[in-house]
PDB file with SEQRES, HELIX, SHEET and CRYST1 records, atoms N, CA, C and O in Angstrom:
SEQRES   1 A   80  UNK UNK UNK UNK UNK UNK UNK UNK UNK UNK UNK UNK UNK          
SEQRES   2 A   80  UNK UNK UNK UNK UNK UNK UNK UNK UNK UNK UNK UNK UNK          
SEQRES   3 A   80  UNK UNK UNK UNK UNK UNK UNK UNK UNK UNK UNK UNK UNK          
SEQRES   4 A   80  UNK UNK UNK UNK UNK UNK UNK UNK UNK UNK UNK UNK UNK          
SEQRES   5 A   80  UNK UNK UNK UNK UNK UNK UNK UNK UNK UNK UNK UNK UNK          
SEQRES   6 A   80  UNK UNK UNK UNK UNK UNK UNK UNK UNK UNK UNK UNK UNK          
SEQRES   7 A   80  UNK UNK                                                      
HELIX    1 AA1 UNK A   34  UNK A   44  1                                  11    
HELIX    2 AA2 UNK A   49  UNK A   56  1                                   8    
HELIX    3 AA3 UNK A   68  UNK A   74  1                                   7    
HELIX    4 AA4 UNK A   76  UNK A   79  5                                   4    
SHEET    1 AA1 3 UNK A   2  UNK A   5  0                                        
SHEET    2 AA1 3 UNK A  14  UNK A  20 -1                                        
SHEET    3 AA1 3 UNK A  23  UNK A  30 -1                                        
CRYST1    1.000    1.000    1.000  90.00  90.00  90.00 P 1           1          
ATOM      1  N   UNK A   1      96.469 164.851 133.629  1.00  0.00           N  
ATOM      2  CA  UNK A   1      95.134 164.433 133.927  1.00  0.00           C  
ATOM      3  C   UNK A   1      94.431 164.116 132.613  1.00  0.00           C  
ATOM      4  O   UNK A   1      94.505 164.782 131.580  1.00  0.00           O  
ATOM      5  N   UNK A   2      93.807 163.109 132.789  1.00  0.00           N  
ATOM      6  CA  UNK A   2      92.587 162.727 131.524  1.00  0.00           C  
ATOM      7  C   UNK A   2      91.640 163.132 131.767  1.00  0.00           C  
ATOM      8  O   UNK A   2      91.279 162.856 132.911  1.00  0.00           O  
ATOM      9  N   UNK A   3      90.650 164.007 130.921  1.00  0.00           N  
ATOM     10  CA  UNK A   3      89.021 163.543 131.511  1.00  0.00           C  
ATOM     11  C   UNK A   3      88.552 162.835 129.937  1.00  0.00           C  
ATOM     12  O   UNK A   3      89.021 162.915 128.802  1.00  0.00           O  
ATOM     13  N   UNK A   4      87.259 162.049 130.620  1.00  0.00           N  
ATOM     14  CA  UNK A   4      86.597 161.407 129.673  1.00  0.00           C  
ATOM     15  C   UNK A   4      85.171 161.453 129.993  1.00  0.00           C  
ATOM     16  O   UNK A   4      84.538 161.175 131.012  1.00  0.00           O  
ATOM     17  N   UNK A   5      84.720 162.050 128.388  1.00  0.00           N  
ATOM     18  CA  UNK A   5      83.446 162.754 129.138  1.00  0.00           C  
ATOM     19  C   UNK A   5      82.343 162.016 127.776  1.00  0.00           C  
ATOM     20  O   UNK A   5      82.438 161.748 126.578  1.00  0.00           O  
ATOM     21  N   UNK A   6      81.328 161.929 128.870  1.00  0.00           N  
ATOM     22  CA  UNK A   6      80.003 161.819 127.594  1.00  0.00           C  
ATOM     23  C   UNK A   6      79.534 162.778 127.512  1.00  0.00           C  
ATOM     24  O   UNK A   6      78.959 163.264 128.485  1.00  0.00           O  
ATOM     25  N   UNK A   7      79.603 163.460 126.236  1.00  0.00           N  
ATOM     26  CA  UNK A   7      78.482 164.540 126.001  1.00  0.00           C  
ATOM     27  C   UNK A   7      76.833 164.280 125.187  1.00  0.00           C  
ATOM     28  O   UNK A   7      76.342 163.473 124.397  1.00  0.00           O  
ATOM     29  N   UNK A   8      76.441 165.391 125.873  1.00  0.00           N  
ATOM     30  CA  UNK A   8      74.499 165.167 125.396  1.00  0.00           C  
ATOM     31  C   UNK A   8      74.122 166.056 124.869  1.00  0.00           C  
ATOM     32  O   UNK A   8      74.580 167.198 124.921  1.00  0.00           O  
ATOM     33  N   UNK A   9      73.139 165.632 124.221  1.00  0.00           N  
ATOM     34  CA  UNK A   9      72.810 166.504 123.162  1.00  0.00           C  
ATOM     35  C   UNK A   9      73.066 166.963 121.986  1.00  0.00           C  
ATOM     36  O   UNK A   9      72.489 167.901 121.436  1.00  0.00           O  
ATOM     37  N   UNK A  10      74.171 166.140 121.453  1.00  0.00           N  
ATOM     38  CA  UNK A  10      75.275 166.256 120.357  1.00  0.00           C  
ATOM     39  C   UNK A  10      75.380 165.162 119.805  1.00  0.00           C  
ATOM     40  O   UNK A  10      75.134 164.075 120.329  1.00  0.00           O  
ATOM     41  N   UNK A  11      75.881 165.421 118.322  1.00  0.00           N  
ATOM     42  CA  UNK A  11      76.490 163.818 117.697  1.00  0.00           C  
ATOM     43  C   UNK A  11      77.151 163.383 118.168  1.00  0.00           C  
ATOM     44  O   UNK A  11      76.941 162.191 118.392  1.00  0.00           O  
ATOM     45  N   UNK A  12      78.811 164.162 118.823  1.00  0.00           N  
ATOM     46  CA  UNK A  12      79.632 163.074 119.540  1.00  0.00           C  
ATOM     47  C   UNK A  12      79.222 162.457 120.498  1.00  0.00           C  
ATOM     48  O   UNK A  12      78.461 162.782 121.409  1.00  0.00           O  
ATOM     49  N   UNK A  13      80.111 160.915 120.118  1.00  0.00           N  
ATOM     50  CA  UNK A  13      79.758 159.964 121.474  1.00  0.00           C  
ATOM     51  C   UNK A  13      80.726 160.111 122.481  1.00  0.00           C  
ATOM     52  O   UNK A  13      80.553 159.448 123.504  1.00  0.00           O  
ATOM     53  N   UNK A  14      81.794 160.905 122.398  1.00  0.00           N  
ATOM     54  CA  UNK A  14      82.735 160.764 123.669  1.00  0.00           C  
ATOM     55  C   UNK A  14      83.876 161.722 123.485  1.00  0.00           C  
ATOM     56  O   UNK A  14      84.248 161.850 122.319  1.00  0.00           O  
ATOM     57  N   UNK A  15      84.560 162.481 124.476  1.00  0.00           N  
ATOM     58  CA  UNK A  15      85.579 163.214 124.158  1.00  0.00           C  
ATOM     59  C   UNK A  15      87.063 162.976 125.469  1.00  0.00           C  
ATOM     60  O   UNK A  15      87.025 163.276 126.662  1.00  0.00           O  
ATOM     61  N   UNK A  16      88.007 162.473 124.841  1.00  0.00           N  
ATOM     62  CA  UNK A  16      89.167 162.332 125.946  1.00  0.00           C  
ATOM     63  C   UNK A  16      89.926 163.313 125.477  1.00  0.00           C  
ATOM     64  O   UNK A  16      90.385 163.579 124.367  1.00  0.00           O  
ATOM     65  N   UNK A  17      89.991 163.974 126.894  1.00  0.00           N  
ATOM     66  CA  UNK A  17      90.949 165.579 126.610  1.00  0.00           C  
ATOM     67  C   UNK A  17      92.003 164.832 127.724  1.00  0.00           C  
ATOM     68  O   UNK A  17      91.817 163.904 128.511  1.00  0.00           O  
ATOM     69  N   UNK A  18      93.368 165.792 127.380  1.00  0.00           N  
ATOM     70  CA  UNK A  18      94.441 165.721 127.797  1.00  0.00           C  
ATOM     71  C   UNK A  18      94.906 166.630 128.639  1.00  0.00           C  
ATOM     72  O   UNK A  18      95.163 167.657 128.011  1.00  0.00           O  
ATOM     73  N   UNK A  19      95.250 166.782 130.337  1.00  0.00           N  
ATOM     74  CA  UNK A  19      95.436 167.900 130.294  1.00  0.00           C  
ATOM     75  C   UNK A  19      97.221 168.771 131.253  1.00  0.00           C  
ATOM     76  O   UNK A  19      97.470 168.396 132.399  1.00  0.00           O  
ATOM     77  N   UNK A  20      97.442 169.016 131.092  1.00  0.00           N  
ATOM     78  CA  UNK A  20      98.782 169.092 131.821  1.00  0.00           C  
ATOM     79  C   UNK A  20      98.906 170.322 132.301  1.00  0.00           C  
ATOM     80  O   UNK A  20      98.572 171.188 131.492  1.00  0.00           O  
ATOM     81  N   UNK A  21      99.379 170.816 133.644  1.00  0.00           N  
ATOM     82  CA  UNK A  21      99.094 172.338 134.223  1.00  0.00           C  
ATOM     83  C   UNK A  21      98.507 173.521 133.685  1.00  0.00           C  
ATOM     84  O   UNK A  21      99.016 174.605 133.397  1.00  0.00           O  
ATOM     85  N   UNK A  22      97.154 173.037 133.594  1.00  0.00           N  
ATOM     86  CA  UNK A  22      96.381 173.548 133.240  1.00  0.00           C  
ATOM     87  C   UNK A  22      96.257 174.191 132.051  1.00  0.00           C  
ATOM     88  O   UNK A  22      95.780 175.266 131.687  1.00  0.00           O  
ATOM     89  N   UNK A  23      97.020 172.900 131.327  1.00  0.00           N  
ATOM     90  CA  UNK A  23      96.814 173.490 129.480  1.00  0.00           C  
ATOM     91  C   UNK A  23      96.417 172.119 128.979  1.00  0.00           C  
ATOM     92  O   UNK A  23      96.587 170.982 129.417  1.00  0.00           O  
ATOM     93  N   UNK A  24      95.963 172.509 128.151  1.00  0.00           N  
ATOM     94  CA  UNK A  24      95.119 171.344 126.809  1.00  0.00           C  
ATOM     95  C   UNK A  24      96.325 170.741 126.044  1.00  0.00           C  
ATOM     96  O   UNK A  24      97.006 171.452 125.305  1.00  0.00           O  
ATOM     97  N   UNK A  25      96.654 169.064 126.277  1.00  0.00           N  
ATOM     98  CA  UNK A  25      97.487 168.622 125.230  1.00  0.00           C  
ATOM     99  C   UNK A  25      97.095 168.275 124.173  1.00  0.00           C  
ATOM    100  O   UNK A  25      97.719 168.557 123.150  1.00  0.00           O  
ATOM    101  N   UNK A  26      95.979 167.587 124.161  1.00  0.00           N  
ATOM    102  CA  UNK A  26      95.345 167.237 122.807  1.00  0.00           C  
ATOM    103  C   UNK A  26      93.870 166.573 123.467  1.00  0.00           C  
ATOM    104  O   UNK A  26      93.830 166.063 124.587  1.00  0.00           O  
ATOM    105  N   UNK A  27      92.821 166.672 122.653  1.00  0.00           N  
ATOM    106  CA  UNK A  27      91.784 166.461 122.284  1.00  0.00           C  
ATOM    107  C   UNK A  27      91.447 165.531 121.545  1.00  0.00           C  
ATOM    108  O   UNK A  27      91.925 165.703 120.423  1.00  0.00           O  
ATOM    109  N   UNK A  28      90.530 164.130 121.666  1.00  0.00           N  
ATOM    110  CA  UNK A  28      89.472 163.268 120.855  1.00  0.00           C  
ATOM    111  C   UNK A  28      88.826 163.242 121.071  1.00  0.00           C  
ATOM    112  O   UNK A  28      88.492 163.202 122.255  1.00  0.00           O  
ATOM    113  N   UNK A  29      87.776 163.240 119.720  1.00  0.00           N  
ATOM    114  CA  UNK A  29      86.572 163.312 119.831  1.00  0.00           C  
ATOM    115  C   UNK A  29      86.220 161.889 118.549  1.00  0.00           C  
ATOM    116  O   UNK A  29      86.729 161.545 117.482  1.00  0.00           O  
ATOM    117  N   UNK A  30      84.691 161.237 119.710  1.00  0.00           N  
ATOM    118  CA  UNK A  30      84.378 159.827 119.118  1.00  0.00           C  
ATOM    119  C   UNK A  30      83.221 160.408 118.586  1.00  0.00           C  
ATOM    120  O   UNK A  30      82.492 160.794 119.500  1.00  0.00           O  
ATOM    121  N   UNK A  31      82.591 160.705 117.063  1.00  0.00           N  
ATOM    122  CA  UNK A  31      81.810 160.867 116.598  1.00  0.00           C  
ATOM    123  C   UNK A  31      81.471 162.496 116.247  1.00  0.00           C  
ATOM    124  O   UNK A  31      82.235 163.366 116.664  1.00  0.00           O  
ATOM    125  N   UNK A  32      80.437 162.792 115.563  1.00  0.00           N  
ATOM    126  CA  UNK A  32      80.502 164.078 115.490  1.00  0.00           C  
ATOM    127  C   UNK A  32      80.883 164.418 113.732  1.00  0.00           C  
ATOM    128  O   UNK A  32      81.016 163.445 112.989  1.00  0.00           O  
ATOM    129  N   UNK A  33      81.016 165.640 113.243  1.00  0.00           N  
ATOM    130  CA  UNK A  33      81.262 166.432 112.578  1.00  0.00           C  
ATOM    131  C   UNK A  33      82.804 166.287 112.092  1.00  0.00           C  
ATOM    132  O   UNK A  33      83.121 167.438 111.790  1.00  0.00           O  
ATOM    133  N   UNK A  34      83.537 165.728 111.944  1.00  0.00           N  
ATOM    134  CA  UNK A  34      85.179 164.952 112.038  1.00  0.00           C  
ATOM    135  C   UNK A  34      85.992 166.156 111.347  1.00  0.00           C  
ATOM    136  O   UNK A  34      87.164 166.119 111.723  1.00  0.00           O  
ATOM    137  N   UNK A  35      85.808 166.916 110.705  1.00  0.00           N  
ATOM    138  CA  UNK A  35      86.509 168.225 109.853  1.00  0.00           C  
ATOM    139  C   UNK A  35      86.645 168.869 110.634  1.00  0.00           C  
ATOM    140  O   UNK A  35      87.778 169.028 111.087  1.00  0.00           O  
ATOM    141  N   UNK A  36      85.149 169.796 111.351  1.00  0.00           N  
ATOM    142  CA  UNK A  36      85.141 170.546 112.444  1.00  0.00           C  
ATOM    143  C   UNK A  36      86.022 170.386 113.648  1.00  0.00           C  
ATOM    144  O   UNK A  36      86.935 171.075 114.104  1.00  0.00           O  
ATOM    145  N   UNK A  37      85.250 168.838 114.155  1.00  0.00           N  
ATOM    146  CA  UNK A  37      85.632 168.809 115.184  1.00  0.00           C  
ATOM    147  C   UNK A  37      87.893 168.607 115.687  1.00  0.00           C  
ATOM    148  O   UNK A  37      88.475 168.861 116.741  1.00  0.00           O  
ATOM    149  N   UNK A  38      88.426 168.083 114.368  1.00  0.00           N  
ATOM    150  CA  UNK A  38      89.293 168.158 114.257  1.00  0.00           C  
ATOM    151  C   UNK A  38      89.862 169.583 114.155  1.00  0.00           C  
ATOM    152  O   UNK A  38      90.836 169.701 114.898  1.00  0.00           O  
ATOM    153  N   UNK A  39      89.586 170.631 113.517  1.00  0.00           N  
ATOM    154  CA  UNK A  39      89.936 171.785 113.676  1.00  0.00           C  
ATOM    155  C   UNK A  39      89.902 172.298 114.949  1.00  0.00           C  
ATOM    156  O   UNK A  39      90.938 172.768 115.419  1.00  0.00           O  
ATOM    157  N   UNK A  40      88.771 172.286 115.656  1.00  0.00           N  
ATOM    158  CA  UNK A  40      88.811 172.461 116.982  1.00  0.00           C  
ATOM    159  C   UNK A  40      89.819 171.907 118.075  1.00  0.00           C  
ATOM    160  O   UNK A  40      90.338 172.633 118.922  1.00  0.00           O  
ATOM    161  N   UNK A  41      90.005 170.758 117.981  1.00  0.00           N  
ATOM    162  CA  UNK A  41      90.817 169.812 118.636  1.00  0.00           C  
ATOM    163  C   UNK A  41      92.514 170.454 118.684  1.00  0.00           C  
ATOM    164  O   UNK A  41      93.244 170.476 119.675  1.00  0.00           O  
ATOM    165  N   UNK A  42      92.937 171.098 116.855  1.00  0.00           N  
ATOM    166  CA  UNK A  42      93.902 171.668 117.014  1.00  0.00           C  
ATOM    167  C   UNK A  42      94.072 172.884 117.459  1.00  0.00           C  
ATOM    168  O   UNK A  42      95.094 173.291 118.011  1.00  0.00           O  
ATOM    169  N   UNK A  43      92.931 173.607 117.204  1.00  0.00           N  
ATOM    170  CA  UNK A  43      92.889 175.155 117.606  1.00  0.00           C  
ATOM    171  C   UNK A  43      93.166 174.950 119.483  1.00  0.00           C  
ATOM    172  O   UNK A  43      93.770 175.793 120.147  1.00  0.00           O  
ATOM    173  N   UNK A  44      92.581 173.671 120.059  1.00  0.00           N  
ATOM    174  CA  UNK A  44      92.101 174.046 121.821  1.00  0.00           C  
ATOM    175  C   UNK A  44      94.337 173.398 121.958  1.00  0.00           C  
ATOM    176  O   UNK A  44      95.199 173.966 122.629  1.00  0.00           O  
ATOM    177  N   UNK A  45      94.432 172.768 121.506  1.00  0.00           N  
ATOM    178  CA  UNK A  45      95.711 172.408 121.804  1.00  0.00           C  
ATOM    179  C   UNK A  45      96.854 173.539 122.048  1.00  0.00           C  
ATOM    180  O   UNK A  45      97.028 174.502 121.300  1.00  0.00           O  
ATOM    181  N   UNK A  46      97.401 173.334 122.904  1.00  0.00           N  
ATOM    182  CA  UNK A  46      98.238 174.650 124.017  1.00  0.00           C  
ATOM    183  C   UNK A  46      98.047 175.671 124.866  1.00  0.00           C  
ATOM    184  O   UNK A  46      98.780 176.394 125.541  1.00  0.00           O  
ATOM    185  N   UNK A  47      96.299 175.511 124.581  1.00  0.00           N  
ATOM    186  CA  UNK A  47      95.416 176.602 125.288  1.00  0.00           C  
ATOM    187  C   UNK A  47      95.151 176.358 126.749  1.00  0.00           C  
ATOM    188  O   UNK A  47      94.836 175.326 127.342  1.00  0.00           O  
ATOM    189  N   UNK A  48      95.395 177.774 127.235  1.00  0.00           N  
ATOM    190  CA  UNK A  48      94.870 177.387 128.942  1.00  0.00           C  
ATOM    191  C   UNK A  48      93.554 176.598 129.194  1.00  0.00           C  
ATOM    192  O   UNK A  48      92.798 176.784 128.240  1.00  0.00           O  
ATOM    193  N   UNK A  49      93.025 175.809 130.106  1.00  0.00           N  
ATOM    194  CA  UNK A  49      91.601 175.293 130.398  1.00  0.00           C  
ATOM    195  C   UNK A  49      90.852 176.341 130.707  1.00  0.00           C  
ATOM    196  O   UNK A  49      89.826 176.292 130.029  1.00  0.00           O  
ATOM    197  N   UNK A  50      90.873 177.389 131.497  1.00  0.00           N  
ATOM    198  CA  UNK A  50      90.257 178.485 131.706  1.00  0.00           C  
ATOM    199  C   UNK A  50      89.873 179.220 130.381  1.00  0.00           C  
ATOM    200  O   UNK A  50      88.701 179.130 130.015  1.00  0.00           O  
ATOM    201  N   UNK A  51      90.564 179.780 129.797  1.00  0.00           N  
ATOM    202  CA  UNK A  51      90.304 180.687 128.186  1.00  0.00           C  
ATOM    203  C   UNK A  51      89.620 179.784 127.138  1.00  0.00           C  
ATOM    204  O   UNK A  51      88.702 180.288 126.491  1.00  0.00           O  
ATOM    205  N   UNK A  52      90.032 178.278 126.860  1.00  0.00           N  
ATOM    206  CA  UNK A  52      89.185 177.741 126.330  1.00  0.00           C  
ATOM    207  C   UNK A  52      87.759 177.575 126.949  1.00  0.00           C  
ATOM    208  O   UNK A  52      86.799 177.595 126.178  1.00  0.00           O  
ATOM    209  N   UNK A  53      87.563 177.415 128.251  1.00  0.00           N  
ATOM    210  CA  UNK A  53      85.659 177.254 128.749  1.00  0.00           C  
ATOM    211  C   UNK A  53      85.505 178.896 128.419  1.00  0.00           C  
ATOM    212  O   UNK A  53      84.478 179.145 127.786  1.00  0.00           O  
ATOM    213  N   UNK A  54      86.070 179.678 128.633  1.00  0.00           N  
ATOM    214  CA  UNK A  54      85.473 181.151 128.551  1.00  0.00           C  
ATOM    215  C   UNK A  54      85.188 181.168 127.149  1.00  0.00           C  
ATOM    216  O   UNK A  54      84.403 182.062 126.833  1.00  0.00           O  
ATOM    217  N   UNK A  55      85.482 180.643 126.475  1.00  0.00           N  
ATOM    218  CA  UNK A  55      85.185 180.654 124.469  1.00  0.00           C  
ATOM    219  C   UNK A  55      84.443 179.990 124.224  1.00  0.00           C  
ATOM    220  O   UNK A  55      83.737 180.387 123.297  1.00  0.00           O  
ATOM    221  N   UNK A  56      84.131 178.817 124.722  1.00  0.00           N  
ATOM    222  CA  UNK A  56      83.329 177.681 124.310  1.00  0.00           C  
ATOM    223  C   UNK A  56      82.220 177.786 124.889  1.00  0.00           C  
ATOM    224  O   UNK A  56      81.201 177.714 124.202  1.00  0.00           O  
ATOM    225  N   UNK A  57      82.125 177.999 126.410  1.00  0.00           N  
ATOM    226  CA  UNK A  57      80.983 177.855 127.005  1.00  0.00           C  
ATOM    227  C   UNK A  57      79.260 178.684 126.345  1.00  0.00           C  
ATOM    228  O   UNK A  57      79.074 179.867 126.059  1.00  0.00           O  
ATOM    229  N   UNK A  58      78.471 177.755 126.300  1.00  0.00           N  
ATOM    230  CA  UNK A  58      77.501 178.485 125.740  1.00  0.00           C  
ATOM    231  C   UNK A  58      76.917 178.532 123.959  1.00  0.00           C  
ATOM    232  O   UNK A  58      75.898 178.929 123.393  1.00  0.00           O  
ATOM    233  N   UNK A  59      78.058 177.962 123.585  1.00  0.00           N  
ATOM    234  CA  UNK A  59      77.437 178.327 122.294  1.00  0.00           C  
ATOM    235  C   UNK A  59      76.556 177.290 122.090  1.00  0.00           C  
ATOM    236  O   UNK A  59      76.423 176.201 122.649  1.00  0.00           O  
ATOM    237  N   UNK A  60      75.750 178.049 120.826  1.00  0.00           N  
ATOM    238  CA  UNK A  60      74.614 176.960 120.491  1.00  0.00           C  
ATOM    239  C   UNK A  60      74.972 175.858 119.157  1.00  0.00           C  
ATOM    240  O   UNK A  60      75.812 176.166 118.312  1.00  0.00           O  
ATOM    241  N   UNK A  61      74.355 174.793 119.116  1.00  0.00           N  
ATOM    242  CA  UNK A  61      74.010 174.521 117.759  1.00  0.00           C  
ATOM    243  C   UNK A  61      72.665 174.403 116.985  1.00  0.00           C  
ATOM    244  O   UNK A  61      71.796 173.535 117.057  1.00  0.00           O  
ATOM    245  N   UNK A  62      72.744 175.490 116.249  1.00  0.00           N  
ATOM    246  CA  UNK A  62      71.094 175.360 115.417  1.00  0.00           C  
ATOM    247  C   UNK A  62      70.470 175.775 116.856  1.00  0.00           C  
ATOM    248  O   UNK A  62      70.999 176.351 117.806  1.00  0.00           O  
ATOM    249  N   UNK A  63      69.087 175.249 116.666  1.00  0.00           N  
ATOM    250  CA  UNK A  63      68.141 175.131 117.880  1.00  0.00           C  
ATOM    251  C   UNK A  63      68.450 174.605 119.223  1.00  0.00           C  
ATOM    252  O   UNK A  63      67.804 174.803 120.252  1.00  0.00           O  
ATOM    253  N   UNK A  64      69.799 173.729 119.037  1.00  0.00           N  
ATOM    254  CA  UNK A  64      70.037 172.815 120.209  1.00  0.00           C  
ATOM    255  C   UNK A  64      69.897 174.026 121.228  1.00  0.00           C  
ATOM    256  O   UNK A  64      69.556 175.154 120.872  1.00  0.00           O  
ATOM    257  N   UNK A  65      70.257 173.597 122.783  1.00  0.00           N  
ATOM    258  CA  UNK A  65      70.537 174.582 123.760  1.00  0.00           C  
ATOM    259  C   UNK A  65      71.958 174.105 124.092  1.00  0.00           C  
ATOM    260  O   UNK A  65      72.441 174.601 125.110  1.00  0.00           O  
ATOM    261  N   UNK A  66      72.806 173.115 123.323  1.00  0.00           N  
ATOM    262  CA  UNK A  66      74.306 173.105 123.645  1.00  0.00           C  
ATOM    263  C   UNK A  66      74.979 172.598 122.325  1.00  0.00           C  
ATOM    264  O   UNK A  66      74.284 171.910 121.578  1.00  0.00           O  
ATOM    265  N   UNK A  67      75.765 172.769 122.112  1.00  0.00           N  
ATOM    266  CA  UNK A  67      76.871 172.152 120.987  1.00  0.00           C  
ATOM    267  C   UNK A  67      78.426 171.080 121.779  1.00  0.00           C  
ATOM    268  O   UNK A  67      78.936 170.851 122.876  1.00  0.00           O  
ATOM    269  N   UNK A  68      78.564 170.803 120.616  1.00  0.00           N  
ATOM    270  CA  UNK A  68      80.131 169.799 120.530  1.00  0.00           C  
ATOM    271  C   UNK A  68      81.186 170.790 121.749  1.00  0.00           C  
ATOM    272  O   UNK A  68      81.573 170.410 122.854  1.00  0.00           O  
ATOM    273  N   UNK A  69      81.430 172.073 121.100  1.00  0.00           N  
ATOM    274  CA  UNK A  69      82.047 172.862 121.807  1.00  0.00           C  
ATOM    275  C   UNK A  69      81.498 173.255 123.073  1.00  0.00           C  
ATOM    276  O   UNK A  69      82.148 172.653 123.927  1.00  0.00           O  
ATOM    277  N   UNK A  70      80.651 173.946 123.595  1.00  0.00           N  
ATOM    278  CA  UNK A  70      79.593 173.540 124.658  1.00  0.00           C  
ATOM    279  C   UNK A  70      80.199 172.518 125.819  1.00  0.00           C  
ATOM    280  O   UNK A  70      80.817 172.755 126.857  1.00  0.00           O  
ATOM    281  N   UNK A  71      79.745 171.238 125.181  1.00  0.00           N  
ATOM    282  CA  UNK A  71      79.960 170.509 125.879  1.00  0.00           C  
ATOM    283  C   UNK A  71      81.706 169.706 126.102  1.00  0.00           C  
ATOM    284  O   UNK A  71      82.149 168.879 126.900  1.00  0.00           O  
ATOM    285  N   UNK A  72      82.209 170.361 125.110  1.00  0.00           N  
ATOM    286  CA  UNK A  72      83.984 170.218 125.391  1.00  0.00           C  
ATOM    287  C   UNK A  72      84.517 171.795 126.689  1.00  0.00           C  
ATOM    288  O   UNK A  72      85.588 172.159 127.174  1.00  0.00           O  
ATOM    289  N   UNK A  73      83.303 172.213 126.765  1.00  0.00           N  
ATOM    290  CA  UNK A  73      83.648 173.142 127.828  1.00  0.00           C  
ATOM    291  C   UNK A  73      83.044 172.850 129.208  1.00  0.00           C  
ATOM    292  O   UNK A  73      83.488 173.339 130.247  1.00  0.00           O  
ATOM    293  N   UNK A  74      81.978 172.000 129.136  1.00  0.00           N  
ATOM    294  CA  UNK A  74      81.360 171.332 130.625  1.00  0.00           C  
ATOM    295  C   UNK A  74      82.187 170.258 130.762  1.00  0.00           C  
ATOM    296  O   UNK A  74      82.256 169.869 131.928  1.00  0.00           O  
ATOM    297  N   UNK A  75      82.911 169.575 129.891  1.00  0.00           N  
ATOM    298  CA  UNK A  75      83.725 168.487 129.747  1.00  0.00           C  
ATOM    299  C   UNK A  75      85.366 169.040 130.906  1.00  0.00           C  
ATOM    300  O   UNK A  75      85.809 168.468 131.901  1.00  0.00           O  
ATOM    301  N   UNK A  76      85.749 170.020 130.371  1.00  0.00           N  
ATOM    302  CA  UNK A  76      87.426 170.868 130.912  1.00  0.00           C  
ATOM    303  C   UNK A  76      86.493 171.116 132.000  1.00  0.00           C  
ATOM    304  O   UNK A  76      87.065 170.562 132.938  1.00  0.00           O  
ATOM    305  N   UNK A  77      85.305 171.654 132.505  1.00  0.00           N  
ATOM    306  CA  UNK A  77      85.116 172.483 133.894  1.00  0.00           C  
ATOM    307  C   UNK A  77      85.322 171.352 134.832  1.00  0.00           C  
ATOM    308  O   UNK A  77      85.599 171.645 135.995  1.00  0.00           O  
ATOM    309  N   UNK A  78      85.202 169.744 134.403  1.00  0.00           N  
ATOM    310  CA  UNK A  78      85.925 169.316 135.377  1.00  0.00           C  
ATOM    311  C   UNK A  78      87.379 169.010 136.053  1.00  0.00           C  
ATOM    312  O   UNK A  78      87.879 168.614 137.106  1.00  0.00           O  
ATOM    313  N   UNK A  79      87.679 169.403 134.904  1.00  0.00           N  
ATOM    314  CA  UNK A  79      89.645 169.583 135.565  1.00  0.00           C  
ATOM    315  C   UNK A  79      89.724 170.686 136.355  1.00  0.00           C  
ATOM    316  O   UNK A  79      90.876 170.870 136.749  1.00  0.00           O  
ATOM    317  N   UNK A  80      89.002 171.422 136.703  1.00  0.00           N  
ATOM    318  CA  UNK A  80      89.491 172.736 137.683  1.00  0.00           C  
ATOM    319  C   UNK A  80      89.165 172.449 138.998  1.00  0.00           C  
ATOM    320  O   UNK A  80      89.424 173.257 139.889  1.00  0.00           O  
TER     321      UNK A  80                                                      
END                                                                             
Protein backbone atom coordinates (compact mmCIF):
# COMPACT_ATOMS: atom_id res chain seq x y z
CA UNK A 1 0.00 0.00 0.00
CA UNK A 2 1.05 3.69 -0.68
CA UNK A 3 -0.32 6.51 1.21
CA UNK A 4 0.23 10.00 0.05
CA UNK A 5 -0.45 12.52 2.34
CA UNK A 6 -0.50 16.39 2.62
CA UNK A 7 0.54 17.51 5.78
CA UNK A 8 -0.46 20.99 7.65
CA UNK A 9 0.99 22.93 9.58
CA UNK A 10 4.53 22.02 8.75
CA UNK A 11 7.27 22.80 6.23
CA UNK A 12 6.80 19.58 4.43
CA UNK A 13 4.86 19.65 1.32
CA UNK A 14 4.11 15.95 1.02
CA UNK A 15 4.98 12.55 2.43
CA UNK A 16 4.73 9.01 0.36
CA UNK A 17 5.08 6.20 2.85
CA UNK A 18 5.41 2.67 1.82
CA UNK A 19 3.69 0.14 3.42
CA UNK A 20 3.72 -3.73 3.42
CA UNK A 21 1.89 -5.97 6.25
CA UNK A 22 1.78 -3.61 8.30
CA UNK A 23 5.39 -2.45 8.34
CA UNK A 24 6.99 0.75 7.00
CA UNK A 25 9.18 0.19 3.78
CA UNK A 26 10.44 3.44 3.29
CA UNK A 27 9.42 6.96 3.69
CA UNK A 28 9.57 10.51 1.47
CA UNK A 29 9.34 13.41 2.48
CA UNK A 30 8.86 16.67 -0.10
CA UNK A 31 10.20 19.57 1.84
CA UNK A 32 10.91 20.15 5.37
CA UNK A 33 14.05 19.95 7.54
CA UNK A 34 16.01 17.25 4.96
CA UNK A 35 18.77 15.98 7.78
CA UNK A 36 16.03 15.39 10.25
CA UNK A 37 13.60 14.40 8.28
CA UNK A 38 15.87 11.82 6.58
CA UNK A 39 16.92 10.38 9.85
CA UNK A 40 13.50 9.81 10.64
CA UNK A 41 12.60 8.23 7.40
CA UNK A 42 15.46 5.66 8.30
CA UNK A 43 14.76 5.21 11.89
CA UNK A 44 10.52 4.53 10.82
CA UNK A 45 11.87 1.94 8.14
CA UNK A 46 11.03 -1.83 9.34
CA UNK A 47 8.87 -0.51 11.99
CA UNK A 48 5.37 -1.76 12.68
CA UNK A 49 2.58 1.11 11.62
CA UNK A 50 1.07 0.75 14.98
CA UNK A 51 4.46 1.45 17.27
CA UNK A 52 5.50 4.08 14.95
CA UNK A 53 1.83 6.29 15.43
CA UNK A 54 2.22 5.32 19.20
CA UNK A 55 5.80 7.37 19.07
CA UNK A 56 4.98 9.95 16.84
CA UNK A 57 1.59 10.83 17.56
CA UNK A 58 1.39 14.15 19.32
CA UNK A 59 4.50 15.64 19.41
CA UNK A 60 4.91 19.22 19.10
CA UNK A 61 6.98 21.60 17.15
CA UNK A 62 8.01 24.80 19.00
CA UNK A 63 4.55 26.42 19.54
CA UNK A 64 3.02 24.56 16.61
CA UNK A 65 0.11 22.15 17.91
CA UNK A 66 1.63 19.41 15.34
CA UNK A 67 5.02 18.57 13.81
CA UNK A 68 6.58 16.67 10.59
CA UNK A 69 6.40 13.56 12.82
CA UNK A 70 2.86 14.31 14.05
CA UNK A 71 1.68 14.44 10.98
CA UNK A 72 3.72 11.26 9.49
CA UNK A 73 1.57 9.66 12.21
CA UNK A 74 -2.03 11.06 11.03
CA UNK A 75 -0.48 10.26 7.65
CA UNK A 76 0.11 5.87 8.69
CA UNK A 77 -3.42 6.15 10.75
CA UNK A 78 -4.68 5.83 7.41
CA UNK A 79 -3.33 2.47 6.49
CA UNK A 80 -5.10 0.78 9.40
Amino acid sequence: MTITYTPRGVCSQAFRIEVEDDVIRSVQVVGGCSGNLQGLSALLRGMRVEDAIQRLDGIRCGTKPTSCPDQLAQALKTAL
